[in-house]
C-alpha positions as a Markdown table, in Angstrom:
| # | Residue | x | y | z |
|---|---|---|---|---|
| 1 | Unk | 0.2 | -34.9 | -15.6 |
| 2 | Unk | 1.7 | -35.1 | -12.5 |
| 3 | Unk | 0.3 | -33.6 | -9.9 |
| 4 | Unk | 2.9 | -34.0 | -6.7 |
| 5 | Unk | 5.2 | -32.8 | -8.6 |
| 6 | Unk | 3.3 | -29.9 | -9.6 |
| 7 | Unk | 2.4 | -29.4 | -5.6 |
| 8 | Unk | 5.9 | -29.3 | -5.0 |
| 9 | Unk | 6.8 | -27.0 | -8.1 |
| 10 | Unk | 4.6 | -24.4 | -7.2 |
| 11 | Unk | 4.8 | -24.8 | -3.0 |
| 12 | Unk | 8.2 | -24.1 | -2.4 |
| 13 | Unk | 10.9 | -21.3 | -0.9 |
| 14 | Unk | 10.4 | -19.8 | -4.1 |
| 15 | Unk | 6.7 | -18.6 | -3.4 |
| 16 | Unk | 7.8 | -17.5 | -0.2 |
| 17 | Unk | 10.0 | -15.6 | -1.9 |
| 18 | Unk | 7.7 | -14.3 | -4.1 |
| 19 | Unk | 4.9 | -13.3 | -2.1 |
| 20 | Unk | 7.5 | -11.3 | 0.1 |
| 21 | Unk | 8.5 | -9.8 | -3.0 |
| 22 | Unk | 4.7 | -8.8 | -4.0 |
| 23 | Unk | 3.4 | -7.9 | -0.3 |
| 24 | Unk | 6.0 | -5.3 | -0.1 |
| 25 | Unk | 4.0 | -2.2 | -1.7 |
| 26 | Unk | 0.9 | -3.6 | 0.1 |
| 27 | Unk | 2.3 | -3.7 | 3.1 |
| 28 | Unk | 3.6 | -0.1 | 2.7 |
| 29 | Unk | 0.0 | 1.2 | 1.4 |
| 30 | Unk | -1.9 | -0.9 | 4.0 |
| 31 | Unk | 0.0 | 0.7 | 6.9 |
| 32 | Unk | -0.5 | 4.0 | 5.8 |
| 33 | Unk | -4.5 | 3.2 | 5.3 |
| 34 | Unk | -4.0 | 1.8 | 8.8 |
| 35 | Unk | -2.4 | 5.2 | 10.3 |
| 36 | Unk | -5.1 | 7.5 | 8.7 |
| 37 | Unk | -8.4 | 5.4 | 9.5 |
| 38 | Unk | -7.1 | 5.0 | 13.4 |
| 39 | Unk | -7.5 | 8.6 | 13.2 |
| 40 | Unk | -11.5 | 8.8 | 11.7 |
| 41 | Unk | -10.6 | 9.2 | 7.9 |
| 42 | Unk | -11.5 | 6.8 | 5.7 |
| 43 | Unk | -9.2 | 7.5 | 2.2 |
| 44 | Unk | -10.2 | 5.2 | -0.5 |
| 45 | Unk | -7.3 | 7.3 | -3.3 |
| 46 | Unk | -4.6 | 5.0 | -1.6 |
| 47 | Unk | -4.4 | 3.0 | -5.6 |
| 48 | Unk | -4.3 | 7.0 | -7.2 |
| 49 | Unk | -1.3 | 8.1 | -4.5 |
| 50 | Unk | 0.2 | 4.9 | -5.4 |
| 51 | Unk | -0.1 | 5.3 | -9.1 |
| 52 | Unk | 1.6 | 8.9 | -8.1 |
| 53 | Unk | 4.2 | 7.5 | -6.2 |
| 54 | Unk | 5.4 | 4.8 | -8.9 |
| 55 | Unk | 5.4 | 7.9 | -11.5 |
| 56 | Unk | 7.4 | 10.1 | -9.7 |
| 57 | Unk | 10.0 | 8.1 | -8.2 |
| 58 | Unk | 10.6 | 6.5 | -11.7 |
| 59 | Unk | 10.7 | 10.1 | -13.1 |
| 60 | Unk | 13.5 | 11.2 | -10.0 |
| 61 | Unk | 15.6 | 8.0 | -10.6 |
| 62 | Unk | 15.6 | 9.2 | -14.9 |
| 63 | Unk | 16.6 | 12.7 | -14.6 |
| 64 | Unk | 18.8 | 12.5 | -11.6 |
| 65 | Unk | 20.1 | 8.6 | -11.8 |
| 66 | Unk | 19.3 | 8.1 | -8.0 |
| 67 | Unk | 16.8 | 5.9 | -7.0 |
| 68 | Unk | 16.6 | 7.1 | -3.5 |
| 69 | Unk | 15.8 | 10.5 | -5.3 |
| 70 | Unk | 13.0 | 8.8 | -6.5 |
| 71 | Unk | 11.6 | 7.3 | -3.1 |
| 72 | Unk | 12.1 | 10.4 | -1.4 |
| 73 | Unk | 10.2 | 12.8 | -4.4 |
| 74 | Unk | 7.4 | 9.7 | -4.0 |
| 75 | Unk | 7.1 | 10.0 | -0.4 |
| 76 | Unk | 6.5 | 13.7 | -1.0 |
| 77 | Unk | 4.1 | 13.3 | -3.8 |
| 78 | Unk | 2.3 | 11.7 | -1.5 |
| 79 | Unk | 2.6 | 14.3 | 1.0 |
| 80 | Unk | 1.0 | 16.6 | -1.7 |
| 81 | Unk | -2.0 | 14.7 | -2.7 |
| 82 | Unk | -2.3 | 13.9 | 0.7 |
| 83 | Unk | -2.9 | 17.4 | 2.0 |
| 84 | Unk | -4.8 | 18.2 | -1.2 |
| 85 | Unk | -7.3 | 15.0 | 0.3 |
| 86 | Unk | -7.0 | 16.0 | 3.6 |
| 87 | Unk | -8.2 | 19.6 | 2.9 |
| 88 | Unk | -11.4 | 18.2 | 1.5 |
| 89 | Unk | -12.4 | 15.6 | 3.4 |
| 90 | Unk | -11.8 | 17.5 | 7.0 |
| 91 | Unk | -11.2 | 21.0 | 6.4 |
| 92 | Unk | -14.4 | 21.8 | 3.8 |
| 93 | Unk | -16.2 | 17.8 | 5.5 |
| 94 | Unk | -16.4 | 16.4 | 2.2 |
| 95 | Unk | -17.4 | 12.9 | 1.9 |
| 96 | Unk | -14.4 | 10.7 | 2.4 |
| 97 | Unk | -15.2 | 8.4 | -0.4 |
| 98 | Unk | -16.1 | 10.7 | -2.9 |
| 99 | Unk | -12.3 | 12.8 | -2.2 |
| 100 | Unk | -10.7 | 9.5 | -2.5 |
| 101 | Unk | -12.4 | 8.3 | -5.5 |
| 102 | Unk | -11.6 | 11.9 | -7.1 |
| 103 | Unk | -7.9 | 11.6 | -6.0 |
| 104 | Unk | -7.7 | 8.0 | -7.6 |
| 105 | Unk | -9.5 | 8.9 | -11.0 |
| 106 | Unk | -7.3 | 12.7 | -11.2 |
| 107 | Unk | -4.3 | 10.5 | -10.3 |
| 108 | Unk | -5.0 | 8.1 | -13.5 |
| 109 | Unk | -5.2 | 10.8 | -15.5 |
| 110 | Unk | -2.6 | 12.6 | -14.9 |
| 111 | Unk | -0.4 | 10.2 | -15.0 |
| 112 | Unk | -0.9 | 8.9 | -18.1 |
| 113 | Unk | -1.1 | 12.7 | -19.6 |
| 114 | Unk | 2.2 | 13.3 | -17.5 |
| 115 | Unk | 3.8 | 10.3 | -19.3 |
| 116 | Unk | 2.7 | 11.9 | -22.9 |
| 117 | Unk | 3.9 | 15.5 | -22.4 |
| 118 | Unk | 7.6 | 14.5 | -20.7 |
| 119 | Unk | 8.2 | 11.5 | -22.7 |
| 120 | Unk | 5.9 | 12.5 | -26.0 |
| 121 | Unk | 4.4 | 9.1 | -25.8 |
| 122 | Unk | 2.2 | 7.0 | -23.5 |
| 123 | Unk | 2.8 | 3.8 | -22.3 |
| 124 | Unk | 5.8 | 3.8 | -20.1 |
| 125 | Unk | 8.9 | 5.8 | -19.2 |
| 126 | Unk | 12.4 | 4.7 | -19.8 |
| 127 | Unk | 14.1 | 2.0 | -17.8 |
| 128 | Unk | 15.4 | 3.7 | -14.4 |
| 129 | Unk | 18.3 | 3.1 | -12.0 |
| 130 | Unk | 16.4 | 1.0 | -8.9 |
| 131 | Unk | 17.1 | 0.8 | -5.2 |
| 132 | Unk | 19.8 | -2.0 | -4.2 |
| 133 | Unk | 19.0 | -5.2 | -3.6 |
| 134 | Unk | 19.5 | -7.5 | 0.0 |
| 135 | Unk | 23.1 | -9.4 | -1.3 |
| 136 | Unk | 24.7 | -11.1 | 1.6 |
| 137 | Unk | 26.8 | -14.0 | 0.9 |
| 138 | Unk | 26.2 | -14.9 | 4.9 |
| 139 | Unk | 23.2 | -14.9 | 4.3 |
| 140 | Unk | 22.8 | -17.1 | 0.9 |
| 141 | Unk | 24.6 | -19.5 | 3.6 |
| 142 | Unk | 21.4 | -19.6 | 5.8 |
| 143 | Unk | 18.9 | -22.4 | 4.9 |
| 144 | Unk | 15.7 | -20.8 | 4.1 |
| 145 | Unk | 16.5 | -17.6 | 5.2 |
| 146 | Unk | 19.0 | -17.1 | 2.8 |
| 147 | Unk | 16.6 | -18.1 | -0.3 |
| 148 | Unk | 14.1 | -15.9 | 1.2 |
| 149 | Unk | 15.5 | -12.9 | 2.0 |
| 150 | Unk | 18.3 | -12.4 | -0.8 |
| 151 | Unk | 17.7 | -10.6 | -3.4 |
| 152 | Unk | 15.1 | -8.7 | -1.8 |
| 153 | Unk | 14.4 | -5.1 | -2.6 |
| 154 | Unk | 16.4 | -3.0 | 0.8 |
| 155 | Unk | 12.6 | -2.0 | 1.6 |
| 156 | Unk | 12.0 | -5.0 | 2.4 |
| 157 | Unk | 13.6 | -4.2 | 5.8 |
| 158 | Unk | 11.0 | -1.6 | 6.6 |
| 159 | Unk | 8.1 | -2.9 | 5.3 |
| 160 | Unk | 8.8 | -6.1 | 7.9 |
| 161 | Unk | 9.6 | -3.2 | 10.6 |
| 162 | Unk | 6.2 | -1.0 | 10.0 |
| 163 | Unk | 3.9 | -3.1 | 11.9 |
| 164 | Unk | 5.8 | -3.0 | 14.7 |
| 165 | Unk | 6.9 | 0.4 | 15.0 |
| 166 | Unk | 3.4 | 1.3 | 14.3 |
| 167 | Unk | 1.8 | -1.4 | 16.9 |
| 168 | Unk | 4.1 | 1.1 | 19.6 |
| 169 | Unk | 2.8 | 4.0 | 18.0 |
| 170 | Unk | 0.0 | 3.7 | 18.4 |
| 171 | Unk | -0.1 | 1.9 | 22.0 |
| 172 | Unk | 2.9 | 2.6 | 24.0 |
| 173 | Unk | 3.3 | 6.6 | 23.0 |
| 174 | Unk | 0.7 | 9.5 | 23.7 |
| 175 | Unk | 0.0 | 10.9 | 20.6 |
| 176 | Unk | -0.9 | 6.8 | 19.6 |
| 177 | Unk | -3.2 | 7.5 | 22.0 |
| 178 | Unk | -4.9 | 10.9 | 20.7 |
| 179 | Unk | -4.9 | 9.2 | 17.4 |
| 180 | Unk | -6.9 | 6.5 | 18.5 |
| 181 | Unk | -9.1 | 8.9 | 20.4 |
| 182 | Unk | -9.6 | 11.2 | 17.2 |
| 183 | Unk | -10.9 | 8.4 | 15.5 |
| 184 | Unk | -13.2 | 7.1 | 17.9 |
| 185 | Unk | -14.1 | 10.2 | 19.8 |
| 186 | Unk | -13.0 | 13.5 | 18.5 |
| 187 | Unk | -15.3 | 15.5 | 20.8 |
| 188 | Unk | -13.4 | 13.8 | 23.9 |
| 189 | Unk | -10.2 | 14.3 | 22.8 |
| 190 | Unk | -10.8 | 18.3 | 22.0 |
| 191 | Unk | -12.0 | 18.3 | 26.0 |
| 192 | Unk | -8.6 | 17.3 | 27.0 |
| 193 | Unk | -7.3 | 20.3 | 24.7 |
| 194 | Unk | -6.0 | 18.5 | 21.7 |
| 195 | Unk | -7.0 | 19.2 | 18.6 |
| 196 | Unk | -8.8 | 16.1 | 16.3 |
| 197 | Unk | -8.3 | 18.2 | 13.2 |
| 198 | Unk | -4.6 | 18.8 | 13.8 |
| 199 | Unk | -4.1 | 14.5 | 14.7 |
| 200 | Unk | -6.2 | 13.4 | 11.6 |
| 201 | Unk | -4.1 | 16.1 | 9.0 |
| 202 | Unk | -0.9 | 14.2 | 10.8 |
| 203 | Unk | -2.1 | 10.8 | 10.2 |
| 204 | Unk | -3.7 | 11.6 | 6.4 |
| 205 | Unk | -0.3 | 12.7 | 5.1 |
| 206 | Unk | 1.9 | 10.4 | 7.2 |
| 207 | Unk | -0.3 | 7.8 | 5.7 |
| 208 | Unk | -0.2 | 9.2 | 2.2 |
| 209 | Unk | 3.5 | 9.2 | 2.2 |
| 210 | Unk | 3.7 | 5.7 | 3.0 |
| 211 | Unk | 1.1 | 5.0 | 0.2 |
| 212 | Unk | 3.6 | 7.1 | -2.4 |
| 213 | Unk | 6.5 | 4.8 | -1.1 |
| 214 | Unk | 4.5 | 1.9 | -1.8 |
| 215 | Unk | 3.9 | 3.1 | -5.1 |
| 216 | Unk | 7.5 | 3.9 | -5.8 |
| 217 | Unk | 8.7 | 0.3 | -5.2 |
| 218 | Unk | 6.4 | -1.0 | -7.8 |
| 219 | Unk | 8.4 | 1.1 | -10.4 |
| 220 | Unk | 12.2 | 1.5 | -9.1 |
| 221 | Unk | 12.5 | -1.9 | -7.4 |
| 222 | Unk | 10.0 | -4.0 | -8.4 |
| 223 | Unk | 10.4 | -3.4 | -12.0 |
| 224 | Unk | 13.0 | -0.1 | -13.6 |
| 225 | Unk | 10.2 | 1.4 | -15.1 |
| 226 | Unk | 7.0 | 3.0 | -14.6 |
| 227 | Unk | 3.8 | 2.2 | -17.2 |
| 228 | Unk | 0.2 | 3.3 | -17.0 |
| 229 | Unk | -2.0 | 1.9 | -14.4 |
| 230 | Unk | 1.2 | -0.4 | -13.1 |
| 231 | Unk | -0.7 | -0.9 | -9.3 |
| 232 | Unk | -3.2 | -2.7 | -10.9 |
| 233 | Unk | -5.6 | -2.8 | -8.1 |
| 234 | Unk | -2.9 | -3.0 | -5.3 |
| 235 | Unk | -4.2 | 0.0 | -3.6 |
| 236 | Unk | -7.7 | -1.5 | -3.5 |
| 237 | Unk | -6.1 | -4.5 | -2.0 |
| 238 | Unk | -4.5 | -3.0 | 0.9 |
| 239 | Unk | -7.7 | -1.3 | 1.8 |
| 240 | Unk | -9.2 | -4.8 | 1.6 |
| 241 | Unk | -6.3 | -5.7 | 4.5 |
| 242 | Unk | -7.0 | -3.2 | 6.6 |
| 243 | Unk | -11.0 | -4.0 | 6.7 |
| 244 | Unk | -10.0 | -7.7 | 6.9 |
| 245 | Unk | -7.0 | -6.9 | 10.0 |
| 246 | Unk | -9.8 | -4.7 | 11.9 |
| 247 | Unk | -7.0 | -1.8 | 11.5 |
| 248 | Unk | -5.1 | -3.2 | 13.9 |
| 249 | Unk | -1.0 | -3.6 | 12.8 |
| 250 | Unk | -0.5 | -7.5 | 13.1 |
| 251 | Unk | -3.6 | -8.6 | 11.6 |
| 252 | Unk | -3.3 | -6.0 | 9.1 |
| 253 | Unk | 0.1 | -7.1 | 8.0 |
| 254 | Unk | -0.7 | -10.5 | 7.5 |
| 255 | Unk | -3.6 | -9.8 | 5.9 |
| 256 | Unk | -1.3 | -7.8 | 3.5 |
| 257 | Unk | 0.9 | -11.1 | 3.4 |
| 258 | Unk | -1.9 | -13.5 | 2.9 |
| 259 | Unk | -3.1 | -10.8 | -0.1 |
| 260 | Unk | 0.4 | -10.7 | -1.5 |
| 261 | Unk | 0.4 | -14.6 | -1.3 |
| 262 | Unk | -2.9 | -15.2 | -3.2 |
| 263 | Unk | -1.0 | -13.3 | -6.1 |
| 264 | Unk | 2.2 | -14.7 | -5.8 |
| 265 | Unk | 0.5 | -18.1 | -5.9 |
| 266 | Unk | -1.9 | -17.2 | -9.2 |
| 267 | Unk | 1.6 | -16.5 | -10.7 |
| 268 | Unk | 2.8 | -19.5 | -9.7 |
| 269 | Unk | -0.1 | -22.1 | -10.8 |
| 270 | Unk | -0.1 | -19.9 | -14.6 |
| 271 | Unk | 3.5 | -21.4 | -14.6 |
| 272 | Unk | 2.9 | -24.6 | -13.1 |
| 273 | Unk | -0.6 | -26.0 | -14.9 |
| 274 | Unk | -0.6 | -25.5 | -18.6 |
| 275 | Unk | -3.2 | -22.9 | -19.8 |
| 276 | Unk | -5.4 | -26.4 | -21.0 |
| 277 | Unk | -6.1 | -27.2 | -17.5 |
| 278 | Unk | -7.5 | -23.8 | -16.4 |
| 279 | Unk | -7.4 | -20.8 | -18.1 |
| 280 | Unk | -4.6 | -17.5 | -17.2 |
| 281 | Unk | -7.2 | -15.5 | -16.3 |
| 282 | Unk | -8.7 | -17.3 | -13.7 |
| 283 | Unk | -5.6 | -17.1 | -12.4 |
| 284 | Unk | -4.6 | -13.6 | -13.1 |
| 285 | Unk | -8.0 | -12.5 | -11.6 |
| 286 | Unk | -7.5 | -14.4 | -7.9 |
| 287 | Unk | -6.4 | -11.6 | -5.6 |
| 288 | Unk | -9.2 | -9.5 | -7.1 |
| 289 | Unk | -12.1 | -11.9 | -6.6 |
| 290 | Unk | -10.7 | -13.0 | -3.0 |
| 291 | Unk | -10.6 | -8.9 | -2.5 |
| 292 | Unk | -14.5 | -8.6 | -3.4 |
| 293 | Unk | -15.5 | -11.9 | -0.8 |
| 294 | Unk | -13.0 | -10.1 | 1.7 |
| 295 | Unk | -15.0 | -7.0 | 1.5 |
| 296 | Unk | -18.6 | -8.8 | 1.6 |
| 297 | Unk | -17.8 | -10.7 | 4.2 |
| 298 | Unk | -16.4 | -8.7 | 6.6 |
| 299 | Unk | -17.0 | -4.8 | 5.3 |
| 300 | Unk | -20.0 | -5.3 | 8.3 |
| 301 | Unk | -18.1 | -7.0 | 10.8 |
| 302 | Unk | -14.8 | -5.0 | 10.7 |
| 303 | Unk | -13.5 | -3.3 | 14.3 |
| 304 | Unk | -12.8 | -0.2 | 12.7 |
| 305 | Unk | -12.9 | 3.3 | 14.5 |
| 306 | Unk | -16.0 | 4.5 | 15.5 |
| 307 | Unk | -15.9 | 7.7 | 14.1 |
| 308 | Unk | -14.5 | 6.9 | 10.4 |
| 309 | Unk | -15.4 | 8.8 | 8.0 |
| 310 | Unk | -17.8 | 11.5 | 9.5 |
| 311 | Unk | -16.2 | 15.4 | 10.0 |
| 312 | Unk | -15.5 | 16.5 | 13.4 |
| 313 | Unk | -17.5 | 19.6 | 13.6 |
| 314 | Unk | -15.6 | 21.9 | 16.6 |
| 315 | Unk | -19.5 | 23.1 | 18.0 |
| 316 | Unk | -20.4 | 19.2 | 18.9 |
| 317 | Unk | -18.3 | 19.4 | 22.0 |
């Protein structure tokens, strides 16, 4: 076997391409986990709102033929489950981790019951209309841009904007600021007269509408279709990012990269190295053993808010 010219088969523009292609729904789910723990909740449903997401925009894009149809009924899906989460965990001071984990098991559910009653059958919906596609032919003319960047999903655009719009957010505008306070002080904001439960709502669903976009570009633009369980652990990933980047936007979205790459190259090395060599799943199963050391290592270490996860109770000021 050669070996260089398996190195060079498997790192090339093409895994570039690829892991751009698969950090795009993390990216979108790991911002929005970003945006709701820098305001004190921690919501661990982000794979359920995903799974959500992917459903319902690949249901818009069938009855109404328009993909962006799709994104926007995903994006309120997640606004939905969102509030749902958001009334449990800081209206009624749930624990955050058991109203994420009952999002994420009522979301696989559902889901797959959904699937049954419109379609009367499991499995997987119909192929859909999906969102257009980066096709520049200036572009195709730039080295390594062009191979890069063409033929990319259009959401690619704002999933590479997100970190920086949300860096600004969150560090050059004032209510960047009182969502930073909320989720390091809550009692110190409410002194200055804003209120930590109205800022952490905010945050939840903002973030839970980025997590139903994320899961809509896993069914109309990553694939044209939608089937049970498609995040496949993507959600769990991103919140694996967001411990690893401290919740902070740059590091987070490279950790999202660096994530998206690990799977990108496990799809790569099942094409390159025959299945004699090393079995497919060791492969398949890289990004989620690299998520478990991830969380090991750095779960303790991780520069998180302060206040994450506990309720803000109005009589502790």
């Amino acid at each position: 076997m050669d070996w260089l010219q398996t190195l060079k088969t498997v790192f090339s523009l093409a895994l570039i391409y690829s892991t751009l292609r698969a950090g795009i729904s993390i990216i979108f789910a790991g911002m929005g986990e970003l945006i709701t723990e820098r305001s004190g909740v921690l919501n661990i449903g982000v794979e359920g709102i995903m799974l959500m997401g992917a459903l319902v925009a690949a249901l818009g894009s069938h009855f109404t033929g328009n993909p962006w149809i799709g994104l926007l009924a995903a994006a309120l899906t997640g606004l939905v489950i969102g509030a749902i989460f958001a009334f449990i965990a800081i209206t009624l001071k749930s624990a955050h981790s058991i109203a994420g984990l009952a999002v994420f098991l009522l979301a696989v559910g559902l889901s797959g019951f959904l699937l049954q009653i419109i379609f009367k059958h499991g499995g997987n919906t119909p192929m859909v209309n999906t969102l257009p596609m980066i096709n520049s032919d200036v572009l195709a003319r730039i080295p390594i841009l062009g191979p890069i960047f063409n033929k990319q999903s259009i959401l690619v655009i704002p999933a590479l904007l997100l970190p920086i719009l949300i860096w600004f957010f969150l560090y050059r505008t004032p209510w960047g600021t009182w969502l930073r306070a909320a989720g390091e002080n809550p009692q110190a904001l409410a002194v200055v007269g804003i209120d930590p439960i109205k800022v952490r709502y905010i945050a939840t669903l903002v973030g839970a509408m980025l997590h139903g976009m994320g899961g809509a570009y896993m069914s109309i633009s990553q694939t044209s279709l939608f089937f049970e369980n498609m995040i496949v652990g993507r959600g769990f990933i991103a919140l694996a990012a967001v411990i690893f980047g401290n919740a902070k936007p740059r590091p987070v979205f490279f950790a999202c990269l660096f994530f998206a790459f690990m799977d990108a190259l496990q799809i790569s090395l099942q094409t390159a190295l025959p299945e004699t060599v090393l079995p497919r799943e060791l492969f398949m199963s890289m990004p989620y053993i690299l998520t478990l050391v991830i969380l090991a290592i750095f779960i303790k270490r991780t520069g998180g808010p302060a206040d994450i996860g506990n309720a803000y109770h109005k009589e502790a000021r």
